[in-house]
C-alpha positions in Angstrom: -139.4 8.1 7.3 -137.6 9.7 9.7 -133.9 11.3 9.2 -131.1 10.5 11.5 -129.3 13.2 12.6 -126.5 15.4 11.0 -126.1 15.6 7.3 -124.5 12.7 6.5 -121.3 13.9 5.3 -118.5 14.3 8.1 -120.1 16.8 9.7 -118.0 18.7 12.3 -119.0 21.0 15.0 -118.1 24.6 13.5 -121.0 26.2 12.9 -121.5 27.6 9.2 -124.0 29.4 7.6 -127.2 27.5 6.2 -128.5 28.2 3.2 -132.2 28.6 2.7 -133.7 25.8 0.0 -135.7 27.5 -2.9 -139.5 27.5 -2.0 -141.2 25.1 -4.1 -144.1 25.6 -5.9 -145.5 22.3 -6.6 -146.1 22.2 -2.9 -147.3 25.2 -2.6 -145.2 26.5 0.1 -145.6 29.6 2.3 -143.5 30.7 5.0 -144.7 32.8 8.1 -142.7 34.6 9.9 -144.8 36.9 11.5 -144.6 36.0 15.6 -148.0 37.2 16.9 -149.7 35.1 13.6 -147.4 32.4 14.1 -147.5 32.8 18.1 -152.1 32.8 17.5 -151.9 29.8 15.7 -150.0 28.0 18.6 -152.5 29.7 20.7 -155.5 28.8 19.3 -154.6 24.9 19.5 -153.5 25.1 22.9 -151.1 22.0 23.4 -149.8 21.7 26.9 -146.9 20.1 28.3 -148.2 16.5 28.1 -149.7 16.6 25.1 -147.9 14.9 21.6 -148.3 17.0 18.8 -148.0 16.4 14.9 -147.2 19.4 12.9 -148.1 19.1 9.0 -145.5 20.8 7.1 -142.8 22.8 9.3 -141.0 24.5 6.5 -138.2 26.6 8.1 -139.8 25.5 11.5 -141.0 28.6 12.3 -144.4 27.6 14.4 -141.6 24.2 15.2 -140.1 26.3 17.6 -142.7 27.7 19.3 -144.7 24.2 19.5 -141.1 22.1 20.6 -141.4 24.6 23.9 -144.7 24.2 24.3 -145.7 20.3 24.6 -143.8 16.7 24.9 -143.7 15.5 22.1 -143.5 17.1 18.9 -143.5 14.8 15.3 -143.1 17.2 12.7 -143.9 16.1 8.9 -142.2 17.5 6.2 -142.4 16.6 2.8 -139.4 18.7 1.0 -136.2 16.6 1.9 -133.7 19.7 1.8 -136.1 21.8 4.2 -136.5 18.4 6.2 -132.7 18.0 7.0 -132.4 21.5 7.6 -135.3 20.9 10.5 -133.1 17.3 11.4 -129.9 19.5 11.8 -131.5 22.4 13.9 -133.5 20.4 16.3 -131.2 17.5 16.6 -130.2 18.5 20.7 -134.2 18.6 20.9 -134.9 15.3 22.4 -138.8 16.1 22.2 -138.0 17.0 18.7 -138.8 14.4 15.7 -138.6 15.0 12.1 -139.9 12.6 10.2 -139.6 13.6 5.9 -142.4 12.7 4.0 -146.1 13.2 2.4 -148.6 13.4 5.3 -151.2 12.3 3.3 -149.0 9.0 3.1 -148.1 8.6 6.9 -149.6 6.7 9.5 -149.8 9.4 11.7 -151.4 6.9 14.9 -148.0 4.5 14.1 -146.0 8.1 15.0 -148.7 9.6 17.7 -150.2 6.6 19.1 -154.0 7.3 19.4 -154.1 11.2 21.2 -152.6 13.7 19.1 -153.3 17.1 18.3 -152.8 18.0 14.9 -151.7 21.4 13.4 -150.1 22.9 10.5 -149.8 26.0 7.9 -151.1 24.3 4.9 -151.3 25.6 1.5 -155.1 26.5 0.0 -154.0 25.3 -2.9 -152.7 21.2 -1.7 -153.1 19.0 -4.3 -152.1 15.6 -5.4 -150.4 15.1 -9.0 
């Protein structure tokens, strides 16, 4: 489901430091940080600036940033709800930019895309359902 914007709580405009969510085991989380790995992946899928792109797990939205630059769209999937408003918050003046919070394996990801998508992510090796 998709977040709206902000935090929810009276937000106001002064910026203040984030803090970083714990990683979370049980879903196996990994960050990359990285830029030449990170900038390879992005590479290697090659979206261009008409394509509509779904990224499986953005964590800290660290391959988010480079993709949001990169194509038109960008629908980003993000099944731990702290890192998810974090994601909502940072990318909220992104227009190209949606953050949608929830199991992949659960979303209908042509009701999102629409039928041409490209599909990346930095998945865990060790995803698996409980």
């Amino acid at each position: 489901m998709p977040l709206p914007p902000g935090n929810g709580a009276g937000e106001s405009d002064t910026p203040r430091r984030t803090r970083r969510p714990p990683v979370l085991k049980k879903y196996g989380q990994h960050f990359l940080s990285d830029e030449r790995i990170l900038s390879g992946i992005v590479n290697a899928l090659g979206p261009g600036a008409g394509d509509t792109v779904i990224e499986i797990g953005p964590g800290r939205g660290s391959l988010t940033e480079i993709l949001a630059a990169r194509c038109r769209k960008l629908i980003a999937i993000e099944i731990d709800r702290a890192l998810a408003e974090q994601l909502v918050a940072k990318y909220r003046d992104r227009p190209n930019v949606e953050i949608v919070q929830g199991d992949v394996l659960e979303t209908d990801l042509h009701a999102l895309a629409g039928s041409d998508f490209l599909l990346i992510g930095n998945v865990p090796l060790t995803s698996r359902r409980r």
